[in-house]
Each structure stands twice: as structure tokens, then as C-alpha cells.
N, C-alpha and C positions, 0 to 999 in steps of 0.2 A: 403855355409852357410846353416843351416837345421833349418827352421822354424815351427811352429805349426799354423794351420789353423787362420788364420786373424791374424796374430801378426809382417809380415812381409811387404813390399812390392815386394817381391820377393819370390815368393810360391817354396819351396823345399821339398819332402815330407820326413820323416826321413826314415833310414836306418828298412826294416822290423825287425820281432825279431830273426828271423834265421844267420840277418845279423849281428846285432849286438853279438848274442851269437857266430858266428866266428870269430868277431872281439876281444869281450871279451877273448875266446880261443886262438886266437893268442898274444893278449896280455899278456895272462896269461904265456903262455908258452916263451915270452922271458924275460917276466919279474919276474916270480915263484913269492914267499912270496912276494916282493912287489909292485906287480898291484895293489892291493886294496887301499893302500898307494899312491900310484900316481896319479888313477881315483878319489879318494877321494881330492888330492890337490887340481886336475885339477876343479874340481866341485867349491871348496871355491874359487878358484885364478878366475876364472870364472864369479861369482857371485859376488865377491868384483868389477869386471871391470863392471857390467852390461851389460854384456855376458850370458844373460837369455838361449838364444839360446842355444848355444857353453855347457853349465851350464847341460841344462836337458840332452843333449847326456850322458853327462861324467856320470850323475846318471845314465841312462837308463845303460850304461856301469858295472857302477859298483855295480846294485845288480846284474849283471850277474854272474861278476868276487865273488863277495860274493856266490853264489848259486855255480858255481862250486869250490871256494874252502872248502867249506863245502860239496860237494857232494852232495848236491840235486842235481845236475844238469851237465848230464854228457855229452859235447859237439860232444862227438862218436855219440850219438845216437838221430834220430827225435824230435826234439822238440817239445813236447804240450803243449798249452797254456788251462788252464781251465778258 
């Protein structure tokens, strides 16, 4: 379970952002054109159960999956946050 500071009883911190942009990259890459489609369901199906938790990963996920398919953001290379 990946919680955000006080919202749990069970402190899990989330995946850093390097983690998640390898996560986003791998998913990108067995799922092509539609990751963004599926991070996006996961978000709504999520959010309809009150799966808050579960809900912010799949966003945190999926402006990654939007940043690289658009090419801002190319998962080869260092990632920097400004």
C-alpha cells in the first residue's frame, strides 16, 4: 500500500521519481499507444472505489507516461526535476 504522510495507519513512502519514470518506461514499452489509456482508467476505477492511495500512484504514473510520449521526457537519460 503507498501512503502519503498522515493519511495512513501504515506509513509507506512512495516509489521516488526515478522510480516511477522506470516504472512509467516499462510500462510504456509493453504497453506502446496504450499506457496512457490504462494509467488513466486505473486512476478513475481507483477513485470511484476510494482507493485515494492506489488513485495518486496511477496519476503520479501517468503524467510520466504523457511526458514521455510526448517526448519531454526521455527515460534513457538522468532525470531532473526543476
Amino acid at each position: 500500500m503507498l501512503s502519503r504522510s498522515g493519511q495512513s495507519r501504515r506509513e509507506v513512502a512512495l516509489p521516488s521519481a526515478g522510480e516511477i519514470l522506470q516504472m512509467a518506461s516499462d510500462f510504456a514499452e509493453e504497453h506502446g499507444a496504450d499506457a496512457c489509456d490504462y494509467a488513466y482508467r486505473a486512476v478513475v476505477s481507483f477513485e470511484a472505489e476510494g482507493e485515494g492511495e492506489k488513485a495518486h500512484f496511477w496519476f503520479l504514473l501517468l503524467v510520466m507516461l504523457g511526458d514521455i510520449a510526448s517526448h519531454r521526457l526521455n527515460p534513457d537519460k538522468p532525470l531532473t526535476i526543476h
